[in-house]
Each structure stands twice: as C-alpha cells, then as structure tokens.
Chimera marker file (.cmm) of the C-alpha trace (Angstrom):
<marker_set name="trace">
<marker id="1" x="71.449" y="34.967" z="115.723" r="1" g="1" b="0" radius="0.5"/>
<marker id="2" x="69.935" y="36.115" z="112.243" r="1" g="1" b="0" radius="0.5"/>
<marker id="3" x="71.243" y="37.797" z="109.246" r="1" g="1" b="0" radius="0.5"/>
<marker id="4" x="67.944" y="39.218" z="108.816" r="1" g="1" b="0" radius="0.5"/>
<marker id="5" x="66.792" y="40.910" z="111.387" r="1" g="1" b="0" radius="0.5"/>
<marker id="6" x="63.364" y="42.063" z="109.593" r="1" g="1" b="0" radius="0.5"/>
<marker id="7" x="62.759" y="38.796" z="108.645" r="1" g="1" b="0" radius="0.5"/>
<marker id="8" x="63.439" y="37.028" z="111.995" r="1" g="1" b="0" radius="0.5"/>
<marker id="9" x="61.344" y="39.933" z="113.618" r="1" g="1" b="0" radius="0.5"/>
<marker id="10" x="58.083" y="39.394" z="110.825" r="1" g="1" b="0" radius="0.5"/>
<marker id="11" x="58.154" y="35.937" z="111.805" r="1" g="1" b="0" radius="0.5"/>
<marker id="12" x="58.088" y="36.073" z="115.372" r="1" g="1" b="0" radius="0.5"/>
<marker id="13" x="61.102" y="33.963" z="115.309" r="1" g="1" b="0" radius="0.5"/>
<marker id="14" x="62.589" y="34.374" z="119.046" r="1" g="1" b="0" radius="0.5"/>
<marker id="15" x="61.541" y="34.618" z="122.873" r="1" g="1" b="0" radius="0.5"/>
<marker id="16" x="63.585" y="37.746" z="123.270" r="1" g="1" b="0" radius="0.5"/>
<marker id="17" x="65.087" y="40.209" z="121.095" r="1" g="1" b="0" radius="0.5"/>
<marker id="18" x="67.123" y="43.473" z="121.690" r="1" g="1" b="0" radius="0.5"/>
<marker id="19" x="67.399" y="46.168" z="119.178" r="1" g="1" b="0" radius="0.5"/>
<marker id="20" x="67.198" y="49.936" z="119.020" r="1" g="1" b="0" radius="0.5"/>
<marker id="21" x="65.125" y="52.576" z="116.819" r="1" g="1" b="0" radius="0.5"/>
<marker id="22" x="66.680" y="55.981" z="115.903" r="1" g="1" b="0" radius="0.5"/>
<marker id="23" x="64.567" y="58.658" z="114.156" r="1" g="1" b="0" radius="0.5"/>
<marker id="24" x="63.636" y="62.257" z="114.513" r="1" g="1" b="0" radius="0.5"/>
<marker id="25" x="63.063" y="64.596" z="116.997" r="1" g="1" b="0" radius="0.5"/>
<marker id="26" x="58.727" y="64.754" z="116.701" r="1" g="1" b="0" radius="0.5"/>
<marker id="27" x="58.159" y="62.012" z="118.474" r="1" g="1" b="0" radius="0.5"/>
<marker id="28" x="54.220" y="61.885" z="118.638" r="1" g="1" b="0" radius="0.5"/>
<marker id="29" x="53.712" y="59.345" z="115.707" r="1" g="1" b="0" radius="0.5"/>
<marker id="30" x="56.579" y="56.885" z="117.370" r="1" g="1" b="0" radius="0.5"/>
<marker id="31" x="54.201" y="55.835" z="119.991" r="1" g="1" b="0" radius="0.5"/>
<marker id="32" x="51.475" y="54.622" z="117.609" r="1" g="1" b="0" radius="0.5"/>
<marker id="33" x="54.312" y="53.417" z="115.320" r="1" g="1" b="0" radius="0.5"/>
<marker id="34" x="55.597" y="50.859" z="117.905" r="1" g="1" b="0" radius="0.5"/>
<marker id="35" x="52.755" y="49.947" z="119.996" r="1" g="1" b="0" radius="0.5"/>
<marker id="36" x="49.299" y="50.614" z="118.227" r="1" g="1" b="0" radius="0.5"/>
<marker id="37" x="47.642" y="46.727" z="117.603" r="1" g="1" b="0" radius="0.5"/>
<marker id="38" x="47.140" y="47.456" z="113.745" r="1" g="1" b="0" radius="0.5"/>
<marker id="39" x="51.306" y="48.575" z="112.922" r="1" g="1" b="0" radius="0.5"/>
<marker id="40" x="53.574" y="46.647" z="111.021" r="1" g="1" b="0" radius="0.5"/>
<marker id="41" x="56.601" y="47.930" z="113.505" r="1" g="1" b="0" radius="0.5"/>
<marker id="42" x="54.411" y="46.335" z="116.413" r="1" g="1" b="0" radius="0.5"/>
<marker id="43" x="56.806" y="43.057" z="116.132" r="1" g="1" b="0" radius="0.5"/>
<marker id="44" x="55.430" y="41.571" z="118.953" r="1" g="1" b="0" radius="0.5"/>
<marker id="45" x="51.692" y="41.864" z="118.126" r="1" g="1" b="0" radius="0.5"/>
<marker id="46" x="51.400" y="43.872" z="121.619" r="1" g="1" b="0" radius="0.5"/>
<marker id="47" x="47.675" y="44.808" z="121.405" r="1" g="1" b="0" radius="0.5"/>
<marker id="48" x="46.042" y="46.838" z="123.831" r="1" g="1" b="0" radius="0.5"/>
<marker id="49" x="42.653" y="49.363" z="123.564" r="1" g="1" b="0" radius="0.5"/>
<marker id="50" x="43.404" y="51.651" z="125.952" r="1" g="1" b="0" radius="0.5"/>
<marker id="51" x="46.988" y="51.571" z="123.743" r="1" g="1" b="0" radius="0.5"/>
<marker id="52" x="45.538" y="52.022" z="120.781" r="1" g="1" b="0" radius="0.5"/>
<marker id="53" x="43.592" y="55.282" z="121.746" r="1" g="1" b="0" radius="0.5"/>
<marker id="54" x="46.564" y="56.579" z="123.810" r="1" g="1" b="0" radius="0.5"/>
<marker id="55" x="48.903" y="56.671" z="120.719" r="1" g="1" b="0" radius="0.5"/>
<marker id="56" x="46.622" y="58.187" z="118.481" r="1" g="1" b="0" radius="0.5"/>
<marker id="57" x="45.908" y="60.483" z="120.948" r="1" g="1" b="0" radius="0.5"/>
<marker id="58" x="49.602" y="61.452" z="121.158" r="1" g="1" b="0" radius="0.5"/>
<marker id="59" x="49.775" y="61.741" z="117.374" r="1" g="1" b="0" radius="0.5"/>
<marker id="60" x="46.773" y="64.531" z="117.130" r="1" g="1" b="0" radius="0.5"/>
<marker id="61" x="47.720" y="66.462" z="120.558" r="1" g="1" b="0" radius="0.5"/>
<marker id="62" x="47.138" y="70.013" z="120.284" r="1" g="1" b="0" radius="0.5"/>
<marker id="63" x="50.561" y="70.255" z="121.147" r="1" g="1" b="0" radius="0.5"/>
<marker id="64" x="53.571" y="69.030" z="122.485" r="1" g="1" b="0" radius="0.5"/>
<marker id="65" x="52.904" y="68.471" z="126.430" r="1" g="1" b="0" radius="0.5"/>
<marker id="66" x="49.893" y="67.050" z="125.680" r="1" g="1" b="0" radius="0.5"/>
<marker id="67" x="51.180" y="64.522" z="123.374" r="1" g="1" b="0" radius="0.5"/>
<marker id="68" x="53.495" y="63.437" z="125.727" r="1" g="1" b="0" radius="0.5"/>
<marker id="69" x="51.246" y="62.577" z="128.002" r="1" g="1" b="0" radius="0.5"/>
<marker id="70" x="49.404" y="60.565" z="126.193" r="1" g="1" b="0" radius="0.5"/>
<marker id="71" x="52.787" y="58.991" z="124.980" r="1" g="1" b="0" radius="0.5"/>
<marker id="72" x="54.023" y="58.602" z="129.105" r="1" g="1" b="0" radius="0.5"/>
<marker id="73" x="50.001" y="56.694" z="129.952" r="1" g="1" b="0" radius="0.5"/>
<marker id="74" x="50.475" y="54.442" z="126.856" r="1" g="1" b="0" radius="0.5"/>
<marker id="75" x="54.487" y="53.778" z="128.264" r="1" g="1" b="0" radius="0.5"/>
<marker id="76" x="53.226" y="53.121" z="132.009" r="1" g="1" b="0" radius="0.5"/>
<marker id="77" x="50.817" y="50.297" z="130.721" r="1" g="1" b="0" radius="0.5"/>
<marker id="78" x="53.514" y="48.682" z="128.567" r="1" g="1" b="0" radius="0.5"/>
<marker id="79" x="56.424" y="48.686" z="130.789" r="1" g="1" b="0" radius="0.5"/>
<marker id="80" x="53.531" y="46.872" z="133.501" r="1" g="1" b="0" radius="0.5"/>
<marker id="81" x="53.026" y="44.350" z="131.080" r="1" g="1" b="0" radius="0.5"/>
<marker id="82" x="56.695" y="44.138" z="129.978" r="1" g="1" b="0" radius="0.5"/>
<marker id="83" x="56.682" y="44.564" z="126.915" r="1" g="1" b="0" radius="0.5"/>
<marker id="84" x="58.865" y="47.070" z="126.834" r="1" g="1" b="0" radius="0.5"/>
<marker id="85" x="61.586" y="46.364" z="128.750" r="1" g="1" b="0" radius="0.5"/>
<marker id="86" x="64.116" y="49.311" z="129.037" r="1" g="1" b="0" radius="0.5"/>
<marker id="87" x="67.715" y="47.864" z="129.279" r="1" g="1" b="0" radius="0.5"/>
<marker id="88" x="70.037" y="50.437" z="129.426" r="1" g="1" b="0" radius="0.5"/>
<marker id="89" x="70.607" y="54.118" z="128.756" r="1" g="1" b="0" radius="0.5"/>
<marker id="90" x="72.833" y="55.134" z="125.461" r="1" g="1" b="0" radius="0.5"/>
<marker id="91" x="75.354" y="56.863" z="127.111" r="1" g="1" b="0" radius="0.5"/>
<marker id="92" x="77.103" y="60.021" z="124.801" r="1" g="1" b="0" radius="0.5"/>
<marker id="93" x="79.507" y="62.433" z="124.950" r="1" g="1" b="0" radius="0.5"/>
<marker id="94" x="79.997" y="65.649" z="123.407" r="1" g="1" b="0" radius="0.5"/>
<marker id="95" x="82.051" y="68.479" z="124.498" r="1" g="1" b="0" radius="0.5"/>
<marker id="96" x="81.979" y="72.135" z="123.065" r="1" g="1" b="0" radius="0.5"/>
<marker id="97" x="82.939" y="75.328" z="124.251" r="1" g="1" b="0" radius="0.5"/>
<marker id="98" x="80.944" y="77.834" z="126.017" r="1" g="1" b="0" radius="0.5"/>
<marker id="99" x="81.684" y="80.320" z="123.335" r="1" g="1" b="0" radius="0.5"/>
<marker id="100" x="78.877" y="78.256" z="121.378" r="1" g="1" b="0" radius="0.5"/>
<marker id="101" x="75.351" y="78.954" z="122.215" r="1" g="1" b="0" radius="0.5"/>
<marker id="102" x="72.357" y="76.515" z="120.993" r="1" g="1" b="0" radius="0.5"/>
<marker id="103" x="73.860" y="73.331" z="121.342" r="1" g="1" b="0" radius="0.5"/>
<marker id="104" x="70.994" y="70.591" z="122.942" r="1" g="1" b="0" radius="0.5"/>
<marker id="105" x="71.152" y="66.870" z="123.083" r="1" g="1" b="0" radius="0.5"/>
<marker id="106" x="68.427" y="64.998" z="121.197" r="1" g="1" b="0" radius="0.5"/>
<marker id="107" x="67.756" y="61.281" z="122.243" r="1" g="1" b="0" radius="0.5"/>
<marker id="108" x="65.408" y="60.888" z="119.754" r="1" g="1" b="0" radius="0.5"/>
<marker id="109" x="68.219" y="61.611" z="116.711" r="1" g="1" b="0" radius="0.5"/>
<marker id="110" x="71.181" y="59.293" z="115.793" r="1" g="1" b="0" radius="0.5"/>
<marker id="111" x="73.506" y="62.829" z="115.316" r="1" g="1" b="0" radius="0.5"/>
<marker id="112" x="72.449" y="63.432" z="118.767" r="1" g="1" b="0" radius="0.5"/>
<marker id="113" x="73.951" y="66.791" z="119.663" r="1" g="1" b="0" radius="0.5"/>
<marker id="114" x="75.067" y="67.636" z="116.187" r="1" g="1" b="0" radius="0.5"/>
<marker id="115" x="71.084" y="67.449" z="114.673" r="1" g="1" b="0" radius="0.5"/>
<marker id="116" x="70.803" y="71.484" z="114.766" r="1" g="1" b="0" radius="0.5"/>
<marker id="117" x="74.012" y="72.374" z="114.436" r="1" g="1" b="0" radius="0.5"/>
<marker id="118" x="72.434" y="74.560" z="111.696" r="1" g="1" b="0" radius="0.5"/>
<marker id="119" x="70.866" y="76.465" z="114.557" r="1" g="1" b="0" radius="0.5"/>
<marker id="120" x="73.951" y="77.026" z="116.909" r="1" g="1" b="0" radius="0.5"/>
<marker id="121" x="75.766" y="80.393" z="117.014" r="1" g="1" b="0" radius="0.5"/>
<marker id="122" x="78.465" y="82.019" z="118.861" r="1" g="1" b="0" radius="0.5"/>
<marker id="123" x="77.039" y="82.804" z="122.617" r="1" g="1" b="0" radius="0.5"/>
<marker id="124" x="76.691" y="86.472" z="123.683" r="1" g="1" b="0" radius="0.5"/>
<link id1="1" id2="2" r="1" g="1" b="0" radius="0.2"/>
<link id1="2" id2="3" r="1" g="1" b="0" radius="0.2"/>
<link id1="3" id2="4" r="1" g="1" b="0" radius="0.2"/>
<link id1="4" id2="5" r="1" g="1" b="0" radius="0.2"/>
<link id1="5" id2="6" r="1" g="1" b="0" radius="0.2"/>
<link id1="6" id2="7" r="1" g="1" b="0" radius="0.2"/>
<link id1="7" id2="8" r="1" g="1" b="0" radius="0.2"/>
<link id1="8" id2="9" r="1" g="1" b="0" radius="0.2"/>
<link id1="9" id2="10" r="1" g="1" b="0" radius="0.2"/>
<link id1="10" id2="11" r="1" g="1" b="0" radius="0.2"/>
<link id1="11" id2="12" r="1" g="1" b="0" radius="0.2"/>
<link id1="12" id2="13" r="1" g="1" b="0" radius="0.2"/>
<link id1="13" id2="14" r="1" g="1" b="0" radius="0.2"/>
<link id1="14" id2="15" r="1" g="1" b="0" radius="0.2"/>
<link id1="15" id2="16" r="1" g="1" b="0" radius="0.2"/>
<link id1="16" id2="17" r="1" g="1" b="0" radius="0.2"/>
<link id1="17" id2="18" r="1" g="1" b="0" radius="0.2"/>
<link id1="18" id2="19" r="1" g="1" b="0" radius="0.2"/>
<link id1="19" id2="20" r="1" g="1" b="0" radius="0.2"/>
<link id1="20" id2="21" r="1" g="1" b="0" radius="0.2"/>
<link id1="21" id2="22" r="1" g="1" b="0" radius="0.2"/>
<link id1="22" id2="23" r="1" g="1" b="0" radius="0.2"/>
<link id1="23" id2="24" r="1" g="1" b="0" radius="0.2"/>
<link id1="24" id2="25" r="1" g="1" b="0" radius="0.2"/>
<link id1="25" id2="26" r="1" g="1" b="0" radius="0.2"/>
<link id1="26" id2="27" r="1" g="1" b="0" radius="0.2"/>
<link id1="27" id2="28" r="1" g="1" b="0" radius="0.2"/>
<link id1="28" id2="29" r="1" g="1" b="0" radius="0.2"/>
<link id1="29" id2="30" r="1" g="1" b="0" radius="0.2"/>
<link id1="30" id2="31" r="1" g="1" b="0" radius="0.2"/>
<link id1="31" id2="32" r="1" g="1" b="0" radius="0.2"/>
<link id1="32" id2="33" r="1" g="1" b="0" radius="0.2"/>
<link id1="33" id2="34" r="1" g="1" b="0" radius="0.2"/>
<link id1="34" id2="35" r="1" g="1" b="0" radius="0.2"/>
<link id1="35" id2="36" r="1" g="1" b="0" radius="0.2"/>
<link id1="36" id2="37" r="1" g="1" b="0" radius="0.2"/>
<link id1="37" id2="38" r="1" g="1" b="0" radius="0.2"/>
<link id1="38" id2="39" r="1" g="1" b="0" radius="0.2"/>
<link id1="39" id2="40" r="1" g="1" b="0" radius="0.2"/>
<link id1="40" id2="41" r="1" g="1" b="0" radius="0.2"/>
<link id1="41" id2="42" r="1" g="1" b="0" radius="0.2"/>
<link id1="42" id2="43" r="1" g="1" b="0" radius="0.2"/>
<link id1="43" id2="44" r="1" g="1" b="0" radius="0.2"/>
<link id1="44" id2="45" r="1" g="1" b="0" radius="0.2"/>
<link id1="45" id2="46" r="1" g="1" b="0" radius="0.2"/>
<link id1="46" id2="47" r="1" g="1" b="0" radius="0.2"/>
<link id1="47" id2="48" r="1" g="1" b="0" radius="0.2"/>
<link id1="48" id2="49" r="1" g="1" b="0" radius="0.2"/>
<link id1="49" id2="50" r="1" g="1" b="0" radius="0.2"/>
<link id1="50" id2="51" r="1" g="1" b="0" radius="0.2"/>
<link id1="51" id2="52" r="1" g="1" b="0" radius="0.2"/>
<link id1="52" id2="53" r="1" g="1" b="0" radius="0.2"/>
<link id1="53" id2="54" r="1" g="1" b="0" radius="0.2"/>
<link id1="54" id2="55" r="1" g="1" b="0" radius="0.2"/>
<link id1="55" id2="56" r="1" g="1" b="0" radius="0.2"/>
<link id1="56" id2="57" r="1" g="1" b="0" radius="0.2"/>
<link id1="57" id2="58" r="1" g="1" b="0" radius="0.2"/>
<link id1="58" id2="59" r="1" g="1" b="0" radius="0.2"/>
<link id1="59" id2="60" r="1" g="1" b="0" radius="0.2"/>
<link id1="60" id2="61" r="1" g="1" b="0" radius="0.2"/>
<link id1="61" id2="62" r="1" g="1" b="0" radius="0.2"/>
<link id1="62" id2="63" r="1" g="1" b="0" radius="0.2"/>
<link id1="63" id2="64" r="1" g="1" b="0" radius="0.2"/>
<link id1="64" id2="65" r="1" g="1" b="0" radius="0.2"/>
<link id1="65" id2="66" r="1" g="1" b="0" radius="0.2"/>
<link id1="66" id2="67" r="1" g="1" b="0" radius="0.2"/>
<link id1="67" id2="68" r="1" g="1" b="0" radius="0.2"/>
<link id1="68" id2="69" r="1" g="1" b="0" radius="0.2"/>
<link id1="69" id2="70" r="1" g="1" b="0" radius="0.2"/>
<link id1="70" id2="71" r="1" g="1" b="0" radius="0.2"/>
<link id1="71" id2="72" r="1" g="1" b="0" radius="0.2"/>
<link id1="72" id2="73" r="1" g="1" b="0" radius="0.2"/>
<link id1="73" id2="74" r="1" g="1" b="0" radius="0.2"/>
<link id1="74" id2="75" r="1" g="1" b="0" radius="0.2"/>
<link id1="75" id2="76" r="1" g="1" b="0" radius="0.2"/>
<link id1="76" id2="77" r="1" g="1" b="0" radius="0.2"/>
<link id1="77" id2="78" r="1" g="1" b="0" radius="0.2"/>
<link id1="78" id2="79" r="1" g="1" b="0" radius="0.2"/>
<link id1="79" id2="80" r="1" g="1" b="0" radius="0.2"/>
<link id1="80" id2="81" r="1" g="1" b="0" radius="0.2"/>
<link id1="81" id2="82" r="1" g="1" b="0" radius="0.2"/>
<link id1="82" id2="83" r="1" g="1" b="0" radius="0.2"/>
<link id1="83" id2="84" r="1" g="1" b="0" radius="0.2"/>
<link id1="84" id2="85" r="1" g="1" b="0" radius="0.2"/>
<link id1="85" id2="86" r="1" g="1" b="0" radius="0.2"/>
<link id1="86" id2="87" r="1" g="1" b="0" radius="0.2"/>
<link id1="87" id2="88" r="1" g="1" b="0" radius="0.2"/>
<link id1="88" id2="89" r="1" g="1" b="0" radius="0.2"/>
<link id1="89" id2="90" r="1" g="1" b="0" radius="0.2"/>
<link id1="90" id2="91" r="1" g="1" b="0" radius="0.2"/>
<link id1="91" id2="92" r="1" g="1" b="0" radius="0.2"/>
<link id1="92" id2="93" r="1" g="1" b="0" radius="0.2"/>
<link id1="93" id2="94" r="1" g="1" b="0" radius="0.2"/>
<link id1="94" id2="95" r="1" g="1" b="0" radius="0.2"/>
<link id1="95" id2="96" r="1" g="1" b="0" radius="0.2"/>
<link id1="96" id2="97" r="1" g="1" b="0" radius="0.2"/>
<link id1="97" id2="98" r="1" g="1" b="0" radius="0.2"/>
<link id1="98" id2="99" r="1" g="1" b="0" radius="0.2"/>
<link id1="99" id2="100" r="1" g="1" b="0" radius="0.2"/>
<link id1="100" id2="101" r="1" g="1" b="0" radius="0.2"/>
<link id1="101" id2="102" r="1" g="1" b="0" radius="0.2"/>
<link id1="102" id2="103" r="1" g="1" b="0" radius="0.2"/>
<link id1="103" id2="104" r="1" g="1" b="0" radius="0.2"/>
<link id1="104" id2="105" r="1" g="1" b="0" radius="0.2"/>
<link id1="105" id2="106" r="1" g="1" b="0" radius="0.2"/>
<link id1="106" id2="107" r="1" g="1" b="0" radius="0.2"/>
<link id1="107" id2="108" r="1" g="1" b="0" radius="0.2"/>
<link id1="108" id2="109" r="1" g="1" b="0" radius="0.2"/>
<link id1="109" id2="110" r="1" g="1" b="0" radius="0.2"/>
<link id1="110" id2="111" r="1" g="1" b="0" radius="0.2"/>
<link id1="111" id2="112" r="1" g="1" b="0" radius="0.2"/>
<link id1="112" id2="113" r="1" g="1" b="0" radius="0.2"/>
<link id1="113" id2="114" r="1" g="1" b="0" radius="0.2"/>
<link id1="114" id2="115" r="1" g="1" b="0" radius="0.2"/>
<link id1="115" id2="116" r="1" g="1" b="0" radius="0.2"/>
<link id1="116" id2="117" r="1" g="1" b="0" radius="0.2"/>
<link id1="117" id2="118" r="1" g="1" b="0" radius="0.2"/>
<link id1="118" id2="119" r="1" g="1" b="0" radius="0.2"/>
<link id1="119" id2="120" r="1" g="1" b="0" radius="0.2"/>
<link id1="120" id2="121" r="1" g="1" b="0" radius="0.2"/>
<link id1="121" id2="122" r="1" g="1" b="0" radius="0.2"/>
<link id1="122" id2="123" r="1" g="1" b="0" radius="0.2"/>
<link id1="123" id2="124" r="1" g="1" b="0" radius="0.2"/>
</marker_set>
C-alpha cells in the first residue's frame, strides 16, 4: 500500500502492482508510451528491440490498421513474457434509445460512450 503511487512506481518499490491508464481514442503513441525501453511510463524497465521498433512503428503507421498491427506484434511478445498481464475486462453499461444514431463505445476514453456525444444525432 502507498500514498504515492508515482513514487512507489519510480522506485520500483513492489513485486506486483495493478493499476489502469485511461486516455484518448488515437492509440498509436500508447504502445511506445508504455513499453518502448527509453519511456519514463515503462515502470517496469521492460526492454525489448524488437519492442522498441514495433512501437515506433505503430506511432508512424500510414494509417490506422497498420498501426495496430504493429501495436498487436509488440502485445503478443509482452503478454509471452508477462509483463503485461491482462486481469480483467472493465465492464460498462450504457443504454440509449434507438431514436439516437452515432453512439460507439470507446475503451480507450474514461467517458466511454459519452466521448462523441458531440457527434450523435437523431437516427433516420
């Protein structure tokens, strides 16, 4: 237990550790963000070559397929070498009507459902 997790997380300061990122829909720079050698969000000082070009790879894709990909070889090699250790789906529910067109689920977004709400209109 630590009442600062960045600090605790700098340090190296445990065996295991479970936390959760939220952030934005584009995610090509979150691979090279978590798991390239040289980041300071790479807590556990994972550090990998094939990695490394992976996730910059995924970060200058031409476009979005390709840079998930890249993003899905770099995953493969770090769930084999558990380092990332998927625990559990965050499960959410949202309920609208089908009078409402435009309304998608984002994983990647802590409003979820909500984060284009700018973008929904009434269905045709």
């Amino acid at each position: 237990m630590t009442d600062n997790l960045g600090e605790m997380l700098d340090g190296q300061d445990y065996d295991i550790v479970e936390f959760g990122w939220s952030g934005s829909p584009y995610f090509t720079s979150s691979p090279e963000q978590f798991w390239h050698s040289e980041s300071t969000s790479n807590f556990g000082g994972f550090a990998d070559d094939e990695v490394d070009e992976l996730v910059r790879a995924a970060g200058s894709a031409a476009n979005q397929d390709e840079a998930a990909d890249y993003a899905n070889q770099a995953m493969e090699i770090l769930v084999d070498q558990a380092y990332v250790l998927p625990l559990l789906a965050d499960p959410n529910y949202f309920f609208a009507s089908d009078r409402v067109a435009g309304i998608e689920d984002n994983l990647y977004s802590s409003f979820r459902a909500t984060y284009n709400i700018g973008e929904w209109s009434l269905a045709e």
